[in-house]
DOKOLLUM-730079 format. One line per 10 residues: number of its first residue (from 1); their letters; for each residue x, y, z of C-alpha. Coordinates in pm, 1 decimal. Each point is the difference from the previous one (the first is absolute). Last residue first. Layout:
BEGIN
NUM> a> X:Y:Z  ...
This chain:
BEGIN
289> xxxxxxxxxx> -20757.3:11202.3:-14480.2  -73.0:-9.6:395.9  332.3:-27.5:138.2  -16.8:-360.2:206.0  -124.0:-53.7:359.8  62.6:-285.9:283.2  -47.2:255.8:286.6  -303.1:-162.3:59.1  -169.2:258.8:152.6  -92.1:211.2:-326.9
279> xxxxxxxxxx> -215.5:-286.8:-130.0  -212.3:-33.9:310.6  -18.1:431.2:35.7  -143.5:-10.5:-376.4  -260.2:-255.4:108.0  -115.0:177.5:315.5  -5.4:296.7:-212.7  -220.2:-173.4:-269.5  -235.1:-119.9:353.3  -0.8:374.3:158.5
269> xxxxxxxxxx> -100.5:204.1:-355.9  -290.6:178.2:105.0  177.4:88.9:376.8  -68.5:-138.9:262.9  266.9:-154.9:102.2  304.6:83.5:-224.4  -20.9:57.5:-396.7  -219.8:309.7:-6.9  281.8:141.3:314.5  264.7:62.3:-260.1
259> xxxxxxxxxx> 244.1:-311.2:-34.5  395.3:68.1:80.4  240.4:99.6:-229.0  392.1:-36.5:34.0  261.5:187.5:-240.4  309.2:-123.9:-0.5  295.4:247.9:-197.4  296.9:-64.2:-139.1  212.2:336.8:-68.7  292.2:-0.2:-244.1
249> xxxxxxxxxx> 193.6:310.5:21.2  -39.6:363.7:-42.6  -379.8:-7.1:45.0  -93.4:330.3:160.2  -33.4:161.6:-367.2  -236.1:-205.1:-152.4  -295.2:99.1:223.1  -166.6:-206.4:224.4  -403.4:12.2:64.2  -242.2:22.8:249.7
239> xxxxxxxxxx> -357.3:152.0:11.3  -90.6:194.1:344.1  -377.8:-63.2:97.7  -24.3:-350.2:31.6  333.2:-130.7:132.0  187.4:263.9:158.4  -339.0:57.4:189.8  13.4:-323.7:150.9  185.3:-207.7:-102.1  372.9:-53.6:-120.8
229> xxxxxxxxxx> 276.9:-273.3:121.4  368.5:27.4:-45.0  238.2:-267.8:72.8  342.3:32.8:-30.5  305.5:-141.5:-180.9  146.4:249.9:-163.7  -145.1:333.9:113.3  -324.9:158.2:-118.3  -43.1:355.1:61.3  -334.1:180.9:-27.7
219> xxxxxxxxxx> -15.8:270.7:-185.9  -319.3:242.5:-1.2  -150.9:204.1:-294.3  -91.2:321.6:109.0  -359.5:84.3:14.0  -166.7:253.7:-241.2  -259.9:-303.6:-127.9  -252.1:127.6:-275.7  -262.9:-250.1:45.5  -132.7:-367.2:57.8
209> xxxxxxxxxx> 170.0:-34.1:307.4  332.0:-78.0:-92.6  307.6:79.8:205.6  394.4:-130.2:-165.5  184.0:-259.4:185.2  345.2:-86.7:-75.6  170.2:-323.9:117.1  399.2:44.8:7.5  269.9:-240.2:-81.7  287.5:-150.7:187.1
199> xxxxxxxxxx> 168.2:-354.4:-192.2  -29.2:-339.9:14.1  -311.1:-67.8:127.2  -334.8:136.1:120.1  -270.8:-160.7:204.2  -338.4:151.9:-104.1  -295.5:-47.5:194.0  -320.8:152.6:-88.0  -243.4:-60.2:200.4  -457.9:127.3:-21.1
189> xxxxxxxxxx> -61.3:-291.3:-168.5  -0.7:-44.1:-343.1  -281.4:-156.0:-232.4  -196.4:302.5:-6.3  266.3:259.3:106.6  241.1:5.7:-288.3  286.7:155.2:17.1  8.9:363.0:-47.1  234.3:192.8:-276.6  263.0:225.6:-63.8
179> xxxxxxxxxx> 258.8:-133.3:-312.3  205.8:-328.2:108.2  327.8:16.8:-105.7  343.8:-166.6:-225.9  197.5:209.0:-179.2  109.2:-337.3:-187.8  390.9:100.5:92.2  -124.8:140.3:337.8  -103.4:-377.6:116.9  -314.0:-75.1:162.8
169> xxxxxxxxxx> -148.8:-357.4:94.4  -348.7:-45.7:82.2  -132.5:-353.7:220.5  -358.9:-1.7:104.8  -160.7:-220.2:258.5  -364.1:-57.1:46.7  -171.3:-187.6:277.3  158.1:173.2:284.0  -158.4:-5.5:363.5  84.0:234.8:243.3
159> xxxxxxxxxx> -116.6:-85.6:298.7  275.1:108.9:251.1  87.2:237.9:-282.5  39.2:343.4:224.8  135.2:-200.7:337.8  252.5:-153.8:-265.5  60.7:-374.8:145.9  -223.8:-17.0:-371.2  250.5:150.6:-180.3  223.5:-313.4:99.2
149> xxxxxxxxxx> -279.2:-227.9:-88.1  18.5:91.3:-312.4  365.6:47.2:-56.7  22.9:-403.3:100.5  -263.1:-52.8:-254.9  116.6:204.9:-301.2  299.4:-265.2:-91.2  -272.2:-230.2:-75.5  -163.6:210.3:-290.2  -332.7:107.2:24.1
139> xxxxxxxxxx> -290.5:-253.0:-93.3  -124.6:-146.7:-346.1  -145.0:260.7:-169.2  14.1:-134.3:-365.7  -389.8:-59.6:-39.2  -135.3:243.1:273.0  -208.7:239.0:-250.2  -147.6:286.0:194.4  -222.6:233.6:-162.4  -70.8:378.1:153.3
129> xxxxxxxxxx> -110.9:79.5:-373.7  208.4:345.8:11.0  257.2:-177.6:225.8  69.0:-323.8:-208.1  220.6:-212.6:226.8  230.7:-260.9:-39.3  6.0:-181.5:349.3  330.4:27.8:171.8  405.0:-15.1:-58.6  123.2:234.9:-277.8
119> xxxxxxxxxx> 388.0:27.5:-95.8  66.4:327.0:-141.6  258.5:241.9:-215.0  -70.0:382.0:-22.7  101.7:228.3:-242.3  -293.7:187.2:-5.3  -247.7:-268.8:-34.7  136.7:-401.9:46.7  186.7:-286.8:-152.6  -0.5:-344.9:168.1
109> xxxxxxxxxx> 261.6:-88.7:192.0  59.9:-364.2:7.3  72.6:-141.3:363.2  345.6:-126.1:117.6  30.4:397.0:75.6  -220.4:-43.6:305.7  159.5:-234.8:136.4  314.0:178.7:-45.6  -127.8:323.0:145.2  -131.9:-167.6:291.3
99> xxxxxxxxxx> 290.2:-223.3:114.5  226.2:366.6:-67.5  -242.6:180.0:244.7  -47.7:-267.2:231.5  429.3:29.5:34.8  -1.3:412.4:-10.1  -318.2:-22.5:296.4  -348.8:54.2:-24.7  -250.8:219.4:169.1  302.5:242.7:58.4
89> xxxxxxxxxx> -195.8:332.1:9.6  -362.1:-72.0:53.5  -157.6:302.8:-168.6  -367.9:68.5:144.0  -250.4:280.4:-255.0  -324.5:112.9:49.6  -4.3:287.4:100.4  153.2:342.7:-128.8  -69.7:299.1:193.3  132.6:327.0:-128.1
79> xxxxxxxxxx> 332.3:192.1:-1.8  119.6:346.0:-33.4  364.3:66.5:-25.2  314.3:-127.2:227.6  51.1:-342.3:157.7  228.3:71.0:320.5  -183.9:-173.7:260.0  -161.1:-314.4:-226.0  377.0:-75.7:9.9  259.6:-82.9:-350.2
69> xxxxxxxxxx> -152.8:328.3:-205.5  -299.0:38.7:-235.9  -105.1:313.7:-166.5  -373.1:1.9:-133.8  -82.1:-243.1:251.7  -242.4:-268.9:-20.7  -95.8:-139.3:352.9  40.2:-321.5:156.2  152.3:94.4:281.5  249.0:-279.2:31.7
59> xxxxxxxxxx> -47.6:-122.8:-398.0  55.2:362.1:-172.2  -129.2:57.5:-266.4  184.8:228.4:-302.1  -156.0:257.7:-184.9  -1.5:25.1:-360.3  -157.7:281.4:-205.9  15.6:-118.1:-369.8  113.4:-156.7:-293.9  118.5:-323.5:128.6
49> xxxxxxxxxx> 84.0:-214.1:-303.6  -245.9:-239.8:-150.0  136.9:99.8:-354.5  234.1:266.1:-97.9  225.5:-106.7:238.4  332.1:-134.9:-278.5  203.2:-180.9:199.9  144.6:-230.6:-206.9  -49.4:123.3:-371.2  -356.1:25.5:-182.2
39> xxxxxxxxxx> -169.7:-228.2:-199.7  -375.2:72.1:157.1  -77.6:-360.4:-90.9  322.4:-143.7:181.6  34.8:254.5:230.0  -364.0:-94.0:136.0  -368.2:127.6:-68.5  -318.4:15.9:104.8  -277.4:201.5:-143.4  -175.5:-250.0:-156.0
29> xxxxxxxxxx> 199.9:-382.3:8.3  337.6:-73.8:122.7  122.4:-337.1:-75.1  347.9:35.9:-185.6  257.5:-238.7:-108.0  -149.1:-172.0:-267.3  -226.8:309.9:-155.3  327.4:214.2:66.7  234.4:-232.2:-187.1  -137.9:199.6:-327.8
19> xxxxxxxxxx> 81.7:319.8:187.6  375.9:-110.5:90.3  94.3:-148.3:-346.2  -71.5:291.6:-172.2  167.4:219.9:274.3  337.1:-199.7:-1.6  -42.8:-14.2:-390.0  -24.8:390.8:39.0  301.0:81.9:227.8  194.1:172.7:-285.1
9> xxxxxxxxx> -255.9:186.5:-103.2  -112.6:-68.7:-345.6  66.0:172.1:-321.9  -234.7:-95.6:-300.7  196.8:12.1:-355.5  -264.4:136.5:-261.3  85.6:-133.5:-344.8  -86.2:206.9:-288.8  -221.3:-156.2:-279.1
């Protein structure tokens, strides 16, 4: 019998050992996926990259223009209405920033979709049964309290109200995203606040009404450190999403919900709100496991 000799690439234990560490390493399910599933090089955008008309908003005007310049004066191109949408540049400052960040990182990550890492603080929720379960909720965290009630010296979140509070971390080396999508609107309020840290990303919004969309998408900037809410029509009829390819550091980002009207007076589900919103206030929470 004649021996076969097999050749190998030289990099093949490297990839042998890289796909079975996938399973350990990797939490995407369906259609998602990561650079450690998709085993591609650093800044590969084959994946949850922007593949399509982009215009850029503008905060002053608040218009999306096709060609953006530095005054709502000079912007060039066509443009169209895009509400729903306050940035609070500056929300925190370098020193809450670094107080944050290392609070936050004193907590275990837990791994996410897409490349994601998260930290979880609120009721574990079942969407498609609309189930809560409040077993591990025990509160938002303490360092939220004093940012709390400084979004609510905000005219816009006087009464804003968070009971859930969701920590994602991106890095470019996990191609980290979030593919288009719309937060929930059962349990959610109509908020979303979003502080962002540690580096300048952008928030992209793509138009879904059930159909064939021939809108632009729309860029909103996100600097270090601010605050960016979305309603309104930003929130319910434009999906949201970030793309690989504006993270080119490591971007922390805290997410606030606040409880859809069924859970405030009123409402069906006013006394299991009531109870959520006594658990968030204590500011005494844990990361839900």
């Amino acid at each position: 019998m004649t021996s076969v000799m097999l050749w190998y690439p030289p990099h093949y234990s490297r990839l042998v050992k890289a796909m079975a560490d996938i399973s350990k390493k990797c939490h995407c399910k369906g259609i998602r996926s990561c650079l450690i599933c998709e085993n591609v090089a650093k800044g590969d955008e084959t994946a949850c990259s922007i593949d399509q008309c982009i215009w850029k908003y503008c905060k002053n005007c608040r218009k999306a223009w096709s060609v953006l310049s530095d005054s709502c004066s000079t912007h060039l191109g066509e443009s169209l209405n895009f509400d729903g949408i306050v940035i609070v540049e500056d929300f925190i400052n370098p020193p809450e920033e670094l107080a944050i960040i290392s609070a936050i990182d004193a907590i275990d990550w837990k791994p996410s979709q897409s490349g994601r890492r998260k930290q979880d603080f609120g009721p574990k929720v079942n969407f498609k049964r609309r189930k809560l379960k409040l077993n591990y909720f025990t509160g938002l965290p303490a360092f939220s309290k004093a940012l709390v009630q400084r979004m609510n010296s905000l005219e816009c979140l006087k009464d804003f109200q968070p009971i859930e509070q969701c920590h994602l971390e991106y890095v470019p080396e996990r191609g980290s995203a979030i593919d288009p999508h719309f937060d929930d609107s059962w349990l959610w309020g109509e908020n979303l606040v979003t502080i962002n840290l540690l580096s300048d990303t952008s928030l992209l919004f793509r138009y879904n009404d059930g159909e064939i969309s021939h809108s632009p998408d729309v860029s909103v900037s996100m600097p270090q450190r601010s605050l960016v809410i979305v309603f309104g029509a930003a929130r319910y009829d434009w999906m949201h999403y970030i793309p690989r390819n504006v993270i080119t550091s490591r971007r922390v980002a805290i997410t606030y919900r606040e409880l859809s009207e069924e859970f405030q007076g009123g409402g069906d589900s006013y006394e299991i709100g009531q109870k959520v919103m006594g658990i968030a206030r204590t500011y005494q929470g844990k990361a839900v496991p």
